[in-house]
C-alpha positions in Angstrom: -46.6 38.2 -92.5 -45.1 37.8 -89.4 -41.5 36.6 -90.9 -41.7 39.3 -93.4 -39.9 43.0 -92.7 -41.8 45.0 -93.2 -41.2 47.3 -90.6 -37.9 49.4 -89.7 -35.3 47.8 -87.4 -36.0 49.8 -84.4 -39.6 48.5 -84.3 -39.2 45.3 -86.2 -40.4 43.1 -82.7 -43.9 44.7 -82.6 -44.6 43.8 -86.4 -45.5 39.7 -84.9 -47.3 41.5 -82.6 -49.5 43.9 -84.6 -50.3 41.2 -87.2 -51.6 39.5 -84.0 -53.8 42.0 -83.4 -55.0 42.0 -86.4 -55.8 38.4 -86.5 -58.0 39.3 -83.4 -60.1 41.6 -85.2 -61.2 38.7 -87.7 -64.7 37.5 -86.1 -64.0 34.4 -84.6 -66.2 32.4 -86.9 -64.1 33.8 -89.7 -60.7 32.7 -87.7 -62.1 29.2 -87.4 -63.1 29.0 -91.5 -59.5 30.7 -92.3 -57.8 27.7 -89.9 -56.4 30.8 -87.6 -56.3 29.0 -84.1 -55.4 30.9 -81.2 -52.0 30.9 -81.6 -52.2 33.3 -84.2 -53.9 36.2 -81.9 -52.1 37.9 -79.0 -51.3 37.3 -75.8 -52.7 39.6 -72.9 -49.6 42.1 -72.5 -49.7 41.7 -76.7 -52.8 43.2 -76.7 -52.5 46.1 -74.8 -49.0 47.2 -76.2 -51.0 46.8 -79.7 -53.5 49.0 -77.9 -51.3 51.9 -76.7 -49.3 51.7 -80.1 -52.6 52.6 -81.6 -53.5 55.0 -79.7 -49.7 56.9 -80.0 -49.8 56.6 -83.9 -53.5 58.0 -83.7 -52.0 61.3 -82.1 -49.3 61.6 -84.7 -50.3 64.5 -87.3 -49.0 64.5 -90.7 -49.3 67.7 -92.9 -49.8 65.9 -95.9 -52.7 64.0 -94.5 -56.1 64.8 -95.8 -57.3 65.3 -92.3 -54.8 67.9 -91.9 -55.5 69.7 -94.9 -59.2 69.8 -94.2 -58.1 71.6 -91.4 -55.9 74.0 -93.0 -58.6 74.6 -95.9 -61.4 76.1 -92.7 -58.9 78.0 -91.1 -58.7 75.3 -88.0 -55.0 74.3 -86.1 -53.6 71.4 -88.3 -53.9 69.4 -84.7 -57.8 70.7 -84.5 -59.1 66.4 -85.0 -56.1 65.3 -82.4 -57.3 67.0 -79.4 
């Protein structure tokens, strides 16, 4: 996954990254079964760039999202969950 595209160009570097992160959420015992040594996880900077790309793409509303239309069905701002 790492030498796949996946993502677009501009943010291409942070897909190595991400599927770092994602290796790090695998409980350890699980890591050690799958043969994922540490090299596959993050380094320290890694991690929290993975962290405050998270939290960025958790703020991003998208109409067609069914959070957002939940929203729109009581009467509540479309950004009501964001806040």
């Amino acid at each position: 996954m790492r030498e796949t595209i996946a993502f677009p160009r501009p943010i291409g570097w942070m897909q190595s990254m991400l599927v770092g992160a994602a290796v790090e959420l695998i409980p350890g015992w699980m890591r050690e079964r799958l043969g994922l040594s540490e090299r596959f996880g993050t380094r320290p900077y890694e991690r929290l760039v993975a962290r405050l790309a998270g939290a960025s793409a958790d703020r991003i509303v998208l109409p067609a999202s069914p959070a957002v239309q939940s929203c729109q069905r009581l009467g509540l701002p479309t950004n009501y969950l964001y806040h």
